[in-house]
N, C-alpha and C positions, 0 to 999 in steps of 0.2 A: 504494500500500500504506500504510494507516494503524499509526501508530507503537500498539505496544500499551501497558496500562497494569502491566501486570507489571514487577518489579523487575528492572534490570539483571545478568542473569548474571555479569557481568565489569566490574570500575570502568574498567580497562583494557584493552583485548585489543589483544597485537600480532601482526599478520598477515604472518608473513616468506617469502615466494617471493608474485608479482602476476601469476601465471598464470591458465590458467580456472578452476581451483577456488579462489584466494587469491581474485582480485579478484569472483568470486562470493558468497566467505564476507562480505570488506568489504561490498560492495553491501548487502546483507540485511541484516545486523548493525545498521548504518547508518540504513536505511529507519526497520527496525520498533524499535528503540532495545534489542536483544538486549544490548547493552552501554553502557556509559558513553561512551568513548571509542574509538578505531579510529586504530591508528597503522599505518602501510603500513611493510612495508619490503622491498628487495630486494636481491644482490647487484650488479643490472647497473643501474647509473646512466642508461640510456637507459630502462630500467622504471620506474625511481624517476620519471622526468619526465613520462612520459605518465600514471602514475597520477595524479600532480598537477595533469597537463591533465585527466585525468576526473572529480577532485574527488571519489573511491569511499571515500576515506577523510580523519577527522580532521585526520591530519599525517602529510607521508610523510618519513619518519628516513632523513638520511642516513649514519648508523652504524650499528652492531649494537650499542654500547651505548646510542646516544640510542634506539634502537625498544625497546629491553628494561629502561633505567631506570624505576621506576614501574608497569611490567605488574603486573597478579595474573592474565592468562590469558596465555597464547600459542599459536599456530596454528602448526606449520611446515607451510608448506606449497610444498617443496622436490623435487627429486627423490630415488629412495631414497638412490644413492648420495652426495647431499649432505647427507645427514640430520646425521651425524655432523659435520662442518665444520658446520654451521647448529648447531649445539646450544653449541658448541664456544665458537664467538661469543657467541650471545644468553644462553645459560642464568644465567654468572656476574652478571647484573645486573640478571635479575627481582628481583622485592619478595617479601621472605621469605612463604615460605606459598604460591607462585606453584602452576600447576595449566599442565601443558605438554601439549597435543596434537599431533596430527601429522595429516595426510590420504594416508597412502604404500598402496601396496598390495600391500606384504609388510611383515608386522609382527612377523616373528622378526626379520630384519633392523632394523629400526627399534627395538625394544628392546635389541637390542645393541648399536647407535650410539649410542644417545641416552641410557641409563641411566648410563653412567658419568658423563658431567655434569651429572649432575641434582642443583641445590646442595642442602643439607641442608633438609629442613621443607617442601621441594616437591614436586610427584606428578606422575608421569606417566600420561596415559590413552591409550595410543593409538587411532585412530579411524579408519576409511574408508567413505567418504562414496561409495556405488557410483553416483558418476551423471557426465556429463562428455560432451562430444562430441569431434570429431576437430580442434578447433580448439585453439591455446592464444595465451597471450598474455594481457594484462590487457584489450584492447578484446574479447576473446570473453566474457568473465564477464558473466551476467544474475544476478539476482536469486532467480529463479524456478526457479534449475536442479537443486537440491535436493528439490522440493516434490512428495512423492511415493515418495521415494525410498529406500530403505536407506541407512542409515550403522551400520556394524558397529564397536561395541566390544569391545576386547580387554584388558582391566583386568589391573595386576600382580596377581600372586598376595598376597595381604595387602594389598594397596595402599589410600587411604582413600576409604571409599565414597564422601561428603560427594560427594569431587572428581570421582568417578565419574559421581556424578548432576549436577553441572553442565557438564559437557560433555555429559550426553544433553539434558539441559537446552537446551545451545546448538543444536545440532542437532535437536531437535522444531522450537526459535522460527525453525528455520531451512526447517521443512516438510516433513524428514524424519522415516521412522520406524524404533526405535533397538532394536538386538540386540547383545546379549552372546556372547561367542565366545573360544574358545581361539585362543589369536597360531597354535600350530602348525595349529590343524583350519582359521583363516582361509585361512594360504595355500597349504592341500590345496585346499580348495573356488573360490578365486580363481585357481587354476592350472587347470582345467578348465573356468571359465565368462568368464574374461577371460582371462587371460595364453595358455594355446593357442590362443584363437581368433584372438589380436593375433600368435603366431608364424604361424599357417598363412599369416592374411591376407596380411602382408609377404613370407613364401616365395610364396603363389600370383601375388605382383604380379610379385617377383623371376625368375619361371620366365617369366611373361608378357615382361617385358622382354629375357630371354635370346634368345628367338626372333629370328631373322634375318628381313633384307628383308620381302618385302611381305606373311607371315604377322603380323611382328609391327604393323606398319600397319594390318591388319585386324580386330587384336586387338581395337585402341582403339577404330578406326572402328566398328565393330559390337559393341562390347562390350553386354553383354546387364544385364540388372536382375540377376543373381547375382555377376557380377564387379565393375558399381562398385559393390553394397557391401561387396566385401572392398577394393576401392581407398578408401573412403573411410574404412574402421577403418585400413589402411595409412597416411593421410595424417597418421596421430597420431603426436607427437611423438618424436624417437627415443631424445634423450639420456633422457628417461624412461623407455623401452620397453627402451632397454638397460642399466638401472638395475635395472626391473623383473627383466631375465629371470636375468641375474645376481645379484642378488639372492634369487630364487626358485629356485635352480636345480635343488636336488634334487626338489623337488616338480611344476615344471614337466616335467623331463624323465621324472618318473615315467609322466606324466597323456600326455605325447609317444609315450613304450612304450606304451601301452595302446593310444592312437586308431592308431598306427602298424600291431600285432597287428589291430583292426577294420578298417583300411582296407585290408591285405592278405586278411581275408576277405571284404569286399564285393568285391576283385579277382577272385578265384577263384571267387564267384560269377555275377559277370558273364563271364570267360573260360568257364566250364561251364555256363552258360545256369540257373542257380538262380533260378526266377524268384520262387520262396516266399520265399527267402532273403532277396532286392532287395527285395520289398513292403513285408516286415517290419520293415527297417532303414528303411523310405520313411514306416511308419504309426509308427512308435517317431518318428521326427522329428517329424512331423505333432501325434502325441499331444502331446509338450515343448510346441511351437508354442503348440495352444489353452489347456495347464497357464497358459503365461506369458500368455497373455488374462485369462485368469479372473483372476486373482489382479491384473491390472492392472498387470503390470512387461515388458511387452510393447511 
């Protein structure tokens, strides 16, 4: 990937949690020169050393005030519920005027962690970045895992556009493409198209595993194309997944009643033999399916 000639977004940006999306953001940033510098940092010291073995960023800080003296950006990119302890840390020692992001995937929560330390003359943009696989860790992070993809912003209400447009900034040079959203209708809509589908997955795996003797042996053995991939959305991290759902809760369990109410009617149409009924919920799936081809987020 050739470095571009556009000016740097950020003279600094510090990139705090080296998971797949942190050490993804560094990777890129890096590459194509989206930023001046690229300072790593993490809470767990065993992170901090292998991002150093992978050389993904500038310098990796072994404080939260050496990664955050000097920034004018910041990335948290943490779990939600260490949003607030991350902010907590880093915020008091950005560089007046500093401009904070975040990559979480509830953003009502993330505004309320994270706005109380936000030092004066700095701005918050929250942001997420809809792309990731079932891996984490800093050695999962590519480059290229953005490119394509949504990243939804959720801007304060009054907050300063300026800062608004460089963080979609960061994220276009990052390969995605960039939507404005209300924090509450984000995590209505991310409760229905990721957070329930990452609850069912982990319940369908957890039922699998309930199963005794040599059903459940069989399970795995022959497990079909429709079960590993709810086993491989299950294989995603949990202290974020149970950040996530906590975090999300009223909204998830809204979206939980609903599919709850439809799976009880595809029940009783399969007990009473509806077979209009079954097609129709079978061609409504099919329809979603080719929608998300078209549009290429498939």
């Amino acid at each position: 990937m050739s470095a571009t000639s556009e000016a740097p977004v950020f003279r600094r940006l510090c990139v705090a949690g080296l998971g797949l999306i942190g050490s993804s953001i560094a990777r890129r940033v890096r590459q194509d020169g989206s930023v001046g510098e690229v300072v790593a940092f993490d809470a767990d010291p065993a992170v901090r050393r292998r991002v150093a073995e992978l050389g993904i960023a500038d310098r990796v800080a072994e404080t939260a005030r050496d990664a955050a003296e000097g920034a004018d950006g910041l990335v948290l990119c943490v779990p939600v519920g260490a949003m607030g302890r991350a902010a907590a840390d880093l915020l008091p020692h950005l560089l007046p005027g500093a401009v904070v992001t975040d990559v979480g995937s509830t953003k009502v929560s993330v505004i309320r962690e994270v706005l109380p330390h936000l030092p004066e003359g700095a701005t918050l943009v929250p942001a997420h970045p809809l792309a990731g696989t079932e891996y984490s860790g800093p050695d999962s992070g590519f480059a290229t895992l953005f490119d394509g993809r949504w990243c939804l912003l959720t801007p304060i209400e009054g907050g300063d556009r300026a800062s608004v447009e460089r963080v979609a900034s960061l994220w276009r040079r990052c390969g995605a493409m960039v939507q404005e959203m209300d924090a509450e209708h984000h995590d209505r809509v991310l409760a229905i198209t990721s957070h329930l589908p990452h609850l069912l997955a982990f319940t369908i795996c957890g039922t699998a595993d309930d199963l005794q003797g040599e059903t459940r042996s069989e399970v795995l053995r022959f497990a079909a194309s429709g079960f590993r991939d709810f086993t491989r959305i299950a294989a995603s991290d949990p202290v974020m997944w149970r950040d996530i759902f906590t975090n999300n809760r009223d909204a998830l369990l809204e979206m939980l009643a609903r599919f709850t109410e439809d799976a009880q009617a595809m029940a009783r149409a399969i007990r009473w033999g509806d077979e209009d009924f079954i097609v129709d919920r079978i061609e409504r799936g099919r329809r979603i399916r080719r929608s998300l081809i078209e549009i290429k987020q498939a």
